[in-house]
C-alpha positions in Angstrom: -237.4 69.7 42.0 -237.2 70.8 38.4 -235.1 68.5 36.2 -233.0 69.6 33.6 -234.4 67.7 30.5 -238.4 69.6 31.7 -236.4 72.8 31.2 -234.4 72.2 27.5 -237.1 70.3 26.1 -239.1 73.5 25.0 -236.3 75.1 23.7 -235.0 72.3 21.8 -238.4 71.9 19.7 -239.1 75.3 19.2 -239.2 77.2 16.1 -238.1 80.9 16.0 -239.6 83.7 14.9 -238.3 85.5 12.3 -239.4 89.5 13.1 -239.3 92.0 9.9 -238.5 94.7 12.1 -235.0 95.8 11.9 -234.4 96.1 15.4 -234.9 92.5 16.1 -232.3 91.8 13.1 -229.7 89.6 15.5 -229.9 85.5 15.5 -232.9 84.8 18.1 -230.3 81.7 19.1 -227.6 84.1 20.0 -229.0 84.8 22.8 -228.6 83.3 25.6 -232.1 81.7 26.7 -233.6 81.8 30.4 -233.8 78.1 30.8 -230.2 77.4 28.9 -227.1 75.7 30.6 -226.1 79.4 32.4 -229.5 79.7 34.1 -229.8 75.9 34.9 -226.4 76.1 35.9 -227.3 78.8 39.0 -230.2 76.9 40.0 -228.8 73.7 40.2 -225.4 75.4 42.3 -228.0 76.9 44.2 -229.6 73.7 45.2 -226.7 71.9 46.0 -225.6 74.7 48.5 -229.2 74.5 50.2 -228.9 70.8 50.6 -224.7 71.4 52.0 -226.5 74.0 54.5 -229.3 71.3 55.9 -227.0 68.9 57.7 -229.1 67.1 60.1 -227.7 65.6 63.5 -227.9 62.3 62.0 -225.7 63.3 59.4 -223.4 65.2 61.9 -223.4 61.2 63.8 -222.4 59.6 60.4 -219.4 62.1 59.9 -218.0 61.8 63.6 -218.7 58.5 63.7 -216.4 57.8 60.4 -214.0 60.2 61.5 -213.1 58.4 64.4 -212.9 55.2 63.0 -210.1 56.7 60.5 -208.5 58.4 63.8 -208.5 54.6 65.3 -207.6 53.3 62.1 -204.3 55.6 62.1 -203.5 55.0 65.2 -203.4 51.1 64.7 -201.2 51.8 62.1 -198.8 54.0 63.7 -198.7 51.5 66.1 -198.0 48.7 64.1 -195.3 50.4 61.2 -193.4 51.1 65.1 -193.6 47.3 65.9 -192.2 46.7 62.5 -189.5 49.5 62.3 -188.5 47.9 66.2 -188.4 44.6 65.1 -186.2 45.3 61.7 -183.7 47.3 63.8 -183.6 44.4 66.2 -183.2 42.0 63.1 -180.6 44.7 61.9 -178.3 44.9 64.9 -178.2 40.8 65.5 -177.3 40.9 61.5 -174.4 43.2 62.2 -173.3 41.3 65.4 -173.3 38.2 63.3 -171.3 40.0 60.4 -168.8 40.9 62.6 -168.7 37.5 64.5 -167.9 35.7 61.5 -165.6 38.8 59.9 -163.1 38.0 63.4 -163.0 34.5 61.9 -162.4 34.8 58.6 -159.9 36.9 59.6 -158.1 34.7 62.4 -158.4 31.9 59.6 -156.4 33.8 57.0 -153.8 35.0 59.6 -153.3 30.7 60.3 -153.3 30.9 56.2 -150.6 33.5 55.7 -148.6 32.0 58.8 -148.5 28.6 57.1 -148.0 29.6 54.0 -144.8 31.8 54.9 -143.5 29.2 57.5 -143.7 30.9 60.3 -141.7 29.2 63.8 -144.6 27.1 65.4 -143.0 27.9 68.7 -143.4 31.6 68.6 -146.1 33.4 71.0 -148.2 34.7 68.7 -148.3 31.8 66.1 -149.0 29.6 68.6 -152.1 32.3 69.9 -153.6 32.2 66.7 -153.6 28.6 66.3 -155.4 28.4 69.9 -158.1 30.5 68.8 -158.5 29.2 65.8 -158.4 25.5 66.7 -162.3 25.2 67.1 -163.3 26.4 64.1 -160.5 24.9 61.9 -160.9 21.5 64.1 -163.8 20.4 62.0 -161.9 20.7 58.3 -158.4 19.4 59.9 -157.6 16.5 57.6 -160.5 16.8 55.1 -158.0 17.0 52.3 -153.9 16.7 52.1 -151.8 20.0 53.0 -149.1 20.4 50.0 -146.5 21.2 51.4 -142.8 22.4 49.9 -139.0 21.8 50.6 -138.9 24.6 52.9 -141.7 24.3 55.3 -144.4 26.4 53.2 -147.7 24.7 53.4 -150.8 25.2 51.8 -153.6 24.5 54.2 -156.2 23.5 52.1 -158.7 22.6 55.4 -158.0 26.4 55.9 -159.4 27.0 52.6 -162.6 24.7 53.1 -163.5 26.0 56.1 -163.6 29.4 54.8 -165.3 28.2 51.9 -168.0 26.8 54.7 -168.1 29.4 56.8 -168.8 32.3 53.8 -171.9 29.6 52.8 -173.0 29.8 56.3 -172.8 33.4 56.8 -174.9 34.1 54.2 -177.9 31.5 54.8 -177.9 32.8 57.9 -178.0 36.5 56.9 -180.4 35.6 54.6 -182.3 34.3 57.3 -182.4 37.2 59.3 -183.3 39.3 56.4 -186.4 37.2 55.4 -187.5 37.5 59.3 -186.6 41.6 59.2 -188.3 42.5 56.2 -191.6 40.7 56.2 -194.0 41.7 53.6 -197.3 43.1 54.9 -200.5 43.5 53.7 -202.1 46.6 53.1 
């Protein structure tokens, strides 16, 4: 193997010639020398293409051998960002049942609102309905605090108010909950 500072080191110390004859008139260093970056430049090109064309089977062994652990490797992954991408839509579709779970009752809550505040006849059908349905969930903030109420029957339920107060906080711990599970941060 020839090395690179063997080959410059003569032409680096040598002195030129100066020639009296007027054909050899031109800079001796304009010229491109034997041994100078172009002609080192081909031979070392032309070793690194002899050492690319003598792969051994032992070498061949390495190559297959790392290739298929990357092949495994991608596979795992695949595997695992599926997992992931199943378990996030599962988190994702129990976050939009719970959404609109608790959207039905803050709705039922402010139609019991509205009906209260507008007086409506306790003895109709469909006051009476909502009140049913929305007994459980008001049945916890029922006397928490005093109902104003005025000369003509309007009241202002403020349980009514509480409870949707409460029920907004816990709608969104528990969203928040579900996001923390669904998007779990993993390590690369």
């Amino acid at each position: 193997m020839i090395h690179a500072a063997s080959l410059l080191l003569p032409v680096a110390f040598a002195t030129p010639r100066r020639r009296s004859c007027p054909e050899h008139t031109e800079d001796p260093f304009a010229r491109p020398h034997p041994t100078s970056s172009t002609g080192f430049q081909g031979h070392v090109d032309a070793e690194i293409t002899e050492q690319a064309e003598r792969t051994s089977t032992d070498d061949k062994a390495k190559v297959g051998a790392v290739a298929s652990q990357l092949r495994d490797s991608a596979i795992d992954e695949t595997a695992q960002s599926e997992r992931t991408v199943g378990h996030a839509r599962s988190t994702a579709r129990a976050s939009q049942f719970l959404d609109y779970a608790f959207y039905v009752v803050y709705s039922l809550l402010g139609i019991r609102l509205v009906l209260s505040l507008i007086a409506a006849n306790a003895s109709n059908g469909f006051v009476k309905f909502i009140r049913a349905v929305t007994g459980p969930f008001f049945a916890p903030f029922d006397g928490i605090v005093a109902s104003p109420a005025s000369e003509g029957g309007n009241t202002l339920v403020a349980p009514i108010l509480i409870a949707l107060l409460v029920y907004s906080i816990l709608h969104a711990g528990i969203n928040g909950l579900l996001r923390m599970v669904g998007h779990r941060k993993t390590t690369i």
